[in-house]
C-alpha positions in Angstrom: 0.0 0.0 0.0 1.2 3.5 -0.7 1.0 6.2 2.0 0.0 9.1 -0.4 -1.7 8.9 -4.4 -2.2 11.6 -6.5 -5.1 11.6 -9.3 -5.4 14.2 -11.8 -8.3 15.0 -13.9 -11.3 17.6 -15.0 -13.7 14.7 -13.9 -16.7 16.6 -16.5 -19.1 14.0 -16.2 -17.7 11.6 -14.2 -17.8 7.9 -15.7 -16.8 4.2 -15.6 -13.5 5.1 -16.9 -13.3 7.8 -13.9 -14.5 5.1 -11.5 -11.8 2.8 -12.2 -9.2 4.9 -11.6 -10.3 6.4 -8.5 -11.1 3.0 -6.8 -7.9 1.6 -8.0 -5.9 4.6 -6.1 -8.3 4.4 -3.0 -7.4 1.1 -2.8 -3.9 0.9 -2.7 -3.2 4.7 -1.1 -3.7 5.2 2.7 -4.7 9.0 1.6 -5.5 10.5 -2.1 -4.9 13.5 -3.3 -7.1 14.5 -6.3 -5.8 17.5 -8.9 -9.0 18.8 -9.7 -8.8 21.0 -13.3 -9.4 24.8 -12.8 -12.3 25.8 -15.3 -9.5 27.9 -16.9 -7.3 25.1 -17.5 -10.2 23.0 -18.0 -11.4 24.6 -20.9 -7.7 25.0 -22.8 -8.0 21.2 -24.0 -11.4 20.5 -23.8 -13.6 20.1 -27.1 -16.7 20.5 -25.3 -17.4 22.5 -22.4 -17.3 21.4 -18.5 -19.4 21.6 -15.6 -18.2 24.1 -13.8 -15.1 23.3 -10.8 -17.5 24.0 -7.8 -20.1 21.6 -9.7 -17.7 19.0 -10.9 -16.0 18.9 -7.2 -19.2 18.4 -5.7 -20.2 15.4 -8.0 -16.6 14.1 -7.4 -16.4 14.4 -3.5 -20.7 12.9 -3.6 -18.8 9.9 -4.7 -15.2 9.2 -2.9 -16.7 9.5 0.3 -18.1 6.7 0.1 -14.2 5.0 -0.1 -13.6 6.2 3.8 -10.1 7.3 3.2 -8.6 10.8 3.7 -8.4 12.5 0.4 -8.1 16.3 -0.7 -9.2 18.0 -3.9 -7.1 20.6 -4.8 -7.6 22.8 -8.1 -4.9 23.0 -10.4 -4.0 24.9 -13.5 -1.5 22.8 -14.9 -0.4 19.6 -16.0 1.5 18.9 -13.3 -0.6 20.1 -10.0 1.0 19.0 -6.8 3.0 15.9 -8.3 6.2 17.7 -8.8 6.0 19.6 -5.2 4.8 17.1 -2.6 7.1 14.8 -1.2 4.5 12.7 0.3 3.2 11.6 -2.8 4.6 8.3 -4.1 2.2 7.2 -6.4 0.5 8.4 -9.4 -2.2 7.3 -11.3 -2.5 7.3 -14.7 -4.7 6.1 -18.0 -2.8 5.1 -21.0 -3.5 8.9 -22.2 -1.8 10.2 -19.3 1.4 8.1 -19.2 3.6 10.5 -21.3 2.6 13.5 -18.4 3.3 11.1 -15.5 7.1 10.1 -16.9 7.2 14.1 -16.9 6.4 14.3 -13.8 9.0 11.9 -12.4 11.9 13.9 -14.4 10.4 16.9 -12.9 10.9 15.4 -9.2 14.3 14.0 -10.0 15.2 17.7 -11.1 14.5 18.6 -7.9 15.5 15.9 -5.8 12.3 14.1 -5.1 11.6 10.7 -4.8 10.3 8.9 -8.2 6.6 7.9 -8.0 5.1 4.7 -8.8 3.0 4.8 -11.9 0.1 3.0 -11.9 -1.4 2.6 -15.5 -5.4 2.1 -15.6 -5.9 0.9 -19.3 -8.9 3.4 -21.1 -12.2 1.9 -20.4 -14.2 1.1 -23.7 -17.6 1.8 -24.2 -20.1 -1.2 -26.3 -19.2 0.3 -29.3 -15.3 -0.5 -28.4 -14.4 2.9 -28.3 -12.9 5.0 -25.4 -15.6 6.2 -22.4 -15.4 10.2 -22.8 -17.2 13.1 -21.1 -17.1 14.5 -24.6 -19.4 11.6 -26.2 -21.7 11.7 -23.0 -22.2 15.2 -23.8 -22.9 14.5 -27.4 -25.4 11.6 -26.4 -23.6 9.1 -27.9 -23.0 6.7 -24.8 -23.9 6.8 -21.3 -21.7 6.9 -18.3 -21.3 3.5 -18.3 -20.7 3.2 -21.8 -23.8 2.0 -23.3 -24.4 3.4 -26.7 -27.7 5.7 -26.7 -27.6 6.5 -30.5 -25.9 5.3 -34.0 -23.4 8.1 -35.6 -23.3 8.3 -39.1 
């Protein structure tokens, strides 16, 4: 078990693919700490727009509580959030989409003397239709959260 894990994400309509990777870190940190994306930073790679921070911390807090472990959200405006300063943390999680930022993230800490962190990879949850679960294609109405189609494109 690892005494600290960091999660990062904007969490816009949180998901299956969300789910996983939050219960995998709840279950092998003592405490989480969750980079929450400012609506700024949010909205600098996002297709579609987000819920709004206040809303989508509330939808993500309604559901970790129910893992009885300490946690904190904290909003961040950059790739990195808290990763590269804390050296609690020795865990991160990540999808295969995020792999590339957490290796940055370990350079980062070795730049500045920090500990490495275990990477823990969560492979990207398909939907029925074999493609990636996204916030963007629940907001389009083409799956659910669960990844059930709801309509045919094309």
């Amino acid at each position: 078990m690892f005494k600290k894990v960091v999660i990062g994400g904007t969490y816009d309509m949180l998901h299956k693919g969300h789910k996983r990777i939050l219960e995998t870190g709840f279950s092998i940190g003592q405490s989480v700490a969750i980079g929450l994306t400012s609506d700024e930073f949010a909205r600098r790679f996002r297709v579609e727009d987000v819920l709004a921070y206040e809303k989508r911390r509330a939808n993500l807090e309604a559901y970790i509580t129910n893992f009885k472990k300490p946690y904190k959200v904290i909003k961040i405006d950059d790739s990195y959030g808290i990763a590269t300063l804390d050296p609690e943390i020795d865990c991160i999680m990540a999808s295969e989409e995020t792999l590339l930022r957490a290796s940055e993230i370990n350079a980062i800490r070795f730049k500045k003397g920090l500990d490495k962190l275990t990477i823990v990879v969560i492979p990207i949850v398909l939907a029925d239709d074999g493609k990636p679960i996204s916030s963007d294609r629940i907001s389009r109405g083409e799956i659910d959260r669960e990844g059930r189609v709801l309509k045919s494109r094309g």
